[in-house]
C-alpha positions, 0 to 999 in steps of 0.5 A: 517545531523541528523541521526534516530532511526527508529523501525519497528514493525511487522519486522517478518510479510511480510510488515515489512520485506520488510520495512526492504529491502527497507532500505537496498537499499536506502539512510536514515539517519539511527543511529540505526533500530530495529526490533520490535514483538510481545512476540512470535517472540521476541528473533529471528533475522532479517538480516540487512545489513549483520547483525543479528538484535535481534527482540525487544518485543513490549511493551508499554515503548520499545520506550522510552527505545530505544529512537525511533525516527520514528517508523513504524508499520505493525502489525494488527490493534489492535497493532496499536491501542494497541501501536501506542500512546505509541510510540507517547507518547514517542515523535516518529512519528508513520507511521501506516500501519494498516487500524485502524487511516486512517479515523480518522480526526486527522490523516493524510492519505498519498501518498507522490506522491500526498498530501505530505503537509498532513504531516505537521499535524502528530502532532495532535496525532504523527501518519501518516496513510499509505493508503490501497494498491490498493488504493496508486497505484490508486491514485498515477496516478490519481491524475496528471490526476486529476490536468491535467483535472479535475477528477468527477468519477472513476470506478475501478475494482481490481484484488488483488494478495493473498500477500495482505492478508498476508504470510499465504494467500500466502502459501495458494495459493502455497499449493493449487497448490500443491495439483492440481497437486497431482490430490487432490486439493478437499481436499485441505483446504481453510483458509485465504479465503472463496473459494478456490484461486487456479484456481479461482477468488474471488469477495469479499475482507473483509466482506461484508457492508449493501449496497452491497459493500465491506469493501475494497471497501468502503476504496478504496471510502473514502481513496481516497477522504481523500488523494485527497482533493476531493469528487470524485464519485467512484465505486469500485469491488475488486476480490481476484485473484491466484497471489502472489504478485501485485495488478492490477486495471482497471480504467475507468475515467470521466473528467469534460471536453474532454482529448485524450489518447495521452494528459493523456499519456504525462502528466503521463509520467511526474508524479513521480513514474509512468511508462508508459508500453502501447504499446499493439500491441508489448505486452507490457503493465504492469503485476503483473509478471515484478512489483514484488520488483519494487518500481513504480507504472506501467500504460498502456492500456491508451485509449479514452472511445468510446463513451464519449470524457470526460472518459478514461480507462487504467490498473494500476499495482504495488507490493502491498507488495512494493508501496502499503506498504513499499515503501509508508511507507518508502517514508513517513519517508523520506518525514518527515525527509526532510520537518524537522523531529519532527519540521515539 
């Protein structure tokens, strides 16, 4: 079997390391992996399989020069927007973590578990668009629902683990409750977010757009009708909350035609990826606690609206670090390589 020189770019960054573990644990057809960053962490190490891995400068002819094969990135936008074509231009498929190419129409945007075949188009311009965190795990179990029963709206309502906006957000959060229990949690600074994180919550993720919603929520509207195929209405409020790692979502859906929640709980029990935690009165329904370093996306509280026999609500829980990043990014090169490679 063919084997691939795979570089990930932003290996330093909390993503990128997490790419790093995910391929420690599975099974890929890996020649060689190599770390990529900016001038400023080149020359550091990362550990790899017992290994230390010298962390490359990323520059424009470091994938030809390392003959790069698949290349994924999680380094900001403008790092991808910057370096991305440089590595398509030197022949890898660039599996793009960034929201920079999710929109763009030459680029597909996928979830494995629900457009796999996007794929296929990756040659328009050698990139791959991984999607919005909150957004996989969203559409990971709508779209079974979605094939089952005919999907019109969706309401959702994110409660967003700080990890979403990076190691320094986390650290954030720690800091601040330090500070509460050092009786000085007034003065303590708030950076990566415009209110303090500790002990609150923040209904506002990115900057705000002129009707009222956010950019991340306008993502999580146009993600999911790139990746669905389907112009499905959706609404969506995105809160910041003090957790560190996994996002939650509360969905309320609207079907075409009437659905039970014992029918919607056997066909998700069937999806890929998906696993079912809903029995309530014995307290078992998904929490950000029990999903960290799980790569599967975790559904409960599925129950029947009580007023309308055509909607359905349930709680969506996943590592944003893991299923709403790197295992996708990672399941996409594995997806790739199993539909033929650079012959796909």
């Amino acid at each position: 079997m063919k084997q691939y020189n795979v570089a990930v770019v932003g290996a330093s960054g909390a993503v990128g390391e997490e790419i790093l573990r995910i391929f420690e644990e599975i099974d890929f057809p890996l020649a060689k992996l190599v770390p990529m960053a900016s001038s400023r962490s080149a020359g550091n190490t990362v550990e790899f399989r017992g290994n230390e891995l010298v962390i490359k400068e990323l520059t424009e002819t470091v994938f030809d020069e390392e003959e790069i094969e698949i290349a994924l990135f999680s380094a900001g936008g403008s790092v991808s927007a910057k370096f991305a074509p440089f590595a398509a231009a030197a022949g890898a498929v660039v599996i793009d973590n960034t929201s920079h190419y999710r929109m763009d129409e030459e680029v597909p945007l996928v979830v494995p578990e629900v457009n796999p075949e996007d794929i296929r188009e990756w040659k328009k311009k050698g990139i791959i668009a991984n999607p919005n965190c909150s957004t996989i795990q969203m559409v990971q179990a709508l779209k079974p629902l979605d094939d089952a029963f005919d999907l019109v709206r969706v309401d959702v309502s994110t409660y967003q683990a700080t990890s979403g906006a990076g190691k320094a957000a986390m650290e954030e959060l720690v800091q601040q409750m330090q500070d509460f229990f050092a009786f000085r949690l007034d003065e303590s600074e708030h950076n990566k977010f415009p209110h303090q994180i500790a002990l609150n919550l923040i209904p506002q993720i990115d900057v705000f757009t002129d009707n009222g919603y956010t950019k991340e929520e306008i993502k999580m509207v146009n993600e999911t009708k790139k990746i669905m195929h389907k112009a499905v209405e959706l609404s969506a409020t995105c809160v910041r909350v003090p957790v560190l790692r996994g996002h939650s979502e509360a969905i309320t859906m609207t079907f075409d035609g009437t659905l039970s929640a014992a029918e919607a709980r056997e066909v998700l029990s069937k999806a890929p990826n998906i696993v079912i935690q809903d029995e309530p009165q014995k307290g078992v329904y998904p929490m950000p606690a029990a999903c960290v370093d799980r790569n599967e996306t975790f559904v409960g509280r599925i129950r029947n609206d009580l007023y309308r026999d055509n909607m359905l609500h349930m709680w969506v829980v996943a590592d944003n670090l893991r299923v709403g990043a790197a295992t996708n990014a990672v399941r996409i090169a594995q997806k790739w390589v199993e539909m033929g490679g650079a012959d796909v």
